[in-house]
C-alpha positions as CSV (number, residue, x, y, z in Angstrom):
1,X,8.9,-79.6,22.2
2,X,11.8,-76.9,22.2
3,X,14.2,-76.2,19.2
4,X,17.2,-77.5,21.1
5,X,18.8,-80.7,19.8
6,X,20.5,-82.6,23.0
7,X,24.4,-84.0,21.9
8,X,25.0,-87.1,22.1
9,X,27.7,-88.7,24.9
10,X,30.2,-89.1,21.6
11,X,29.5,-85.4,21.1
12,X,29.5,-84.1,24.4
13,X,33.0,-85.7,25.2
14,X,34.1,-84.4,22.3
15,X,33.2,-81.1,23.3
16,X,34.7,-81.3,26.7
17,X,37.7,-82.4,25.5
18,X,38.0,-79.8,23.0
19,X,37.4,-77.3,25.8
20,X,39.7,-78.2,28.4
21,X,42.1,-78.6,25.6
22,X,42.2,-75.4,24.3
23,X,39.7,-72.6,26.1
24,X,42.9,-71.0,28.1
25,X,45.1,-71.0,24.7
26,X,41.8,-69.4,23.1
27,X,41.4,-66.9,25.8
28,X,44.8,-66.2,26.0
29,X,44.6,-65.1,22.2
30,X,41.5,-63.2,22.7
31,X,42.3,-61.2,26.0
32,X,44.7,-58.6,24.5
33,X,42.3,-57.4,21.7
34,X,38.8,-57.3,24.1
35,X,39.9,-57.4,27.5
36,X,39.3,-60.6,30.0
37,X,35.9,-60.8,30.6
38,X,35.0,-60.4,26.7
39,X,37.4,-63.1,26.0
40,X,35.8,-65.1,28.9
41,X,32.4,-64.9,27.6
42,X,33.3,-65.4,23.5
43,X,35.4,-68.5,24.6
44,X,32.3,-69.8,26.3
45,X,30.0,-68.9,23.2
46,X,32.5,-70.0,21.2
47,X,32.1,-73.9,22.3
48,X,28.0,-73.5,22.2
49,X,29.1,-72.8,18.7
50,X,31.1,-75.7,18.4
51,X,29.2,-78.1,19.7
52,X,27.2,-79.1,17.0
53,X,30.5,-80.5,14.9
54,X,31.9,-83.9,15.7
55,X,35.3,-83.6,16.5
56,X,36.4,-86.2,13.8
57,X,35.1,-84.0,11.5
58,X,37.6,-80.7,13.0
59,X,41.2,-81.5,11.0
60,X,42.3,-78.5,12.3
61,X,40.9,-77.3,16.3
62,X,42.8,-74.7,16.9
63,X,42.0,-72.7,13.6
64,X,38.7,-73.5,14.1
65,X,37.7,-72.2,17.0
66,X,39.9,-69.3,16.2
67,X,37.7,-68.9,13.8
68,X,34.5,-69.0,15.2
69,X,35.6,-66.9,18.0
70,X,36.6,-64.0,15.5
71,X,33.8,-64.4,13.8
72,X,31.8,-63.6,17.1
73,X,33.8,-60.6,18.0
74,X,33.4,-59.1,14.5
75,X,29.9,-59.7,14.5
76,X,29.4,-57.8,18.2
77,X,31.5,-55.2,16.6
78,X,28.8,-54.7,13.7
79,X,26.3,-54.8,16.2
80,X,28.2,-52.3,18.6
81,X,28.5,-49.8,15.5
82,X,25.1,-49.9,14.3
83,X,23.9,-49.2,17.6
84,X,26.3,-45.9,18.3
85,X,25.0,-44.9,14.8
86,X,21.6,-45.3,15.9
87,X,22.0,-43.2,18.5
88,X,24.1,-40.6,17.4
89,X,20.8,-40.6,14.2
90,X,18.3,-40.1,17.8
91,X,20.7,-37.7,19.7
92,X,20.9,-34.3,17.3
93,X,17.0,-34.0,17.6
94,X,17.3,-34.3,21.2
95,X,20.5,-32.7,22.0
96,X,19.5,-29.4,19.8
97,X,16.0,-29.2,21.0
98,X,16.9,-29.1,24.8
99,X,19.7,-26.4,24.3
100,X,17.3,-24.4,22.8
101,X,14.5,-24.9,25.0
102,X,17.1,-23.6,27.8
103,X,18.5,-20.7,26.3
104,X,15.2,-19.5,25.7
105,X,13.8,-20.0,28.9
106,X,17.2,-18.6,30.5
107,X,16.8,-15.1,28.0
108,X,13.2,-14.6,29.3
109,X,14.1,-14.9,32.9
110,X,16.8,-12.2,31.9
111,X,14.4,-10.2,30.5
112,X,12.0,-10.5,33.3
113,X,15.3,-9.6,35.8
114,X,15.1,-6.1,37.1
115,X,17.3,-3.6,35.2
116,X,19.5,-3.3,38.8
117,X,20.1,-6.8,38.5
118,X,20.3,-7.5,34.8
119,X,22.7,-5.0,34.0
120,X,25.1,-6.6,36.6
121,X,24.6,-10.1,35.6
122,X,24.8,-9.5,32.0
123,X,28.1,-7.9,32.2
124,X,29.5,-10.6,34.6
125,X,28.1,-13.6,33.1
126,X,27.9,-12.8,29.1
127,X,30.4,-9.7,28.9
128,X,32.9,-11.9,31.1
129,X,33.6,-9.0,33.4
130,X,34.6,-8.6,37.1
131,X,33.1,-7.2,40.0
132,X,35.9,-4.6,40.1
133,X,35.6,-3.6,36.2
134,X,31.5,-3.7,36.8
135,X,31.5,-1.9,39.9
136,X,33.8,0.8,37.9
137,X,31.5,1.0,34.6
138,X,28.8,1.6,36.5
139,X,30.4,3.8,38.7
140,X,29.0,2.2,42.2
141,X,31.0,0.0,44.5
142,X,32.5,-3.8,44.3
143,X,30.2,-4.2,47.2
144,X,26.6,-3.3,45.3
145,X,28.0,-5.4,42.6
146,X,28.4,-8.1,44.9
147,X,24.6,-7.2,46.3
148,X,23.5,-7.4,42.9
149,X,24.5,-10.0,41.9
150,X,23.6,-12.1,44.4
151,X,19.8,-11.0,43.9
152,X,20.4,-12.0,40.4
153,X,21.3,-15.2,40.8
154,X,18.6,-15.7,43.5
155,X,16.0,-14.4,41.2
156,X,17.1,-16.9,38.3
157,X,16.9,-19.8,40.5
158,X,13.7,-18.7,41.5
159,X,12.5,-18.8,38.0
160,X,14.0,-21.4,37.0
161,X,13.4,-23.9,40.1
162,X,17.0,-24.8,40.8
């Protein structure tokens, strides 16, 4: 046997009524503050909710389901927060050990970069300089800076399997 209990006709007329009477007014109120299909699917949870009350017993519907529907949005809210918080708890273990794992692998490739090469891409890349204030600090042309550094970059994507 399942856990479900089956309403009644009483009940389930109640219910309908109760819905087409107010589910538009309910996601009318809803739609501004979560957006239409939200609204759409707490209005419909909202009556599953519901259902279990006789409607003689609801003095008041339209605070009710108000009601139950805010309830349901603050509780997916909760649920929302605590799972960004558990994974911004997950992420700095992660996010710090891949940066690391990268900058090392990217210095030992530099290292392993012949000085010709290095010495170009170092300056461009880390000492932000341009071909034109390279090619002068090393006193050889824009061209063999441009020669250069293209060998550099093909030897780090050669190392690194890009």
């Amino acid at each position: 046997m399942t856990d479900t209990k089956q309403l009644g006709t009483e009940a389930q007329d109640g219910i309908n009524r109760l819905y087409r009477r107010y589910a538009v007014w309910l996601g009318r109120r809803l739609r501004p503050h979560i957006g239409a299909d939200a609204a759409a699917d707490v209005v419909q949870e909202t009556y599953l909710r519901a259902a279990p009350y006789a409607l003689s017993d609801i003095r008041h519907p339209k605070a009710f389901l108000l009601q139950i529907a805010l309830n349901l949005v603050r509780d997916e809210s909760r649920r929302e927060g605590r799972r960004r918080q558990s994974q911004a708890l997950q992420r700095p273990a992660e996010a710090e050990a891949a940066p690391q794992f990268d900058q090392v692998l990217l210095e030992q490739v530099i290292r392993s970069m012949p000085q010709l090469y290095r010495d170009v891409f170092v300056l461009n890349r880390f000492g932000g300089m341009t071909y034109p204030e390279i090619a002068v600090s090393l006193e050889i042309s824009v061209k063999t800076v441009e020669w250069r550094m293209s060998r550099a970059l093909e030897y780090c994507a050669s190392r690194l399997d890009l």
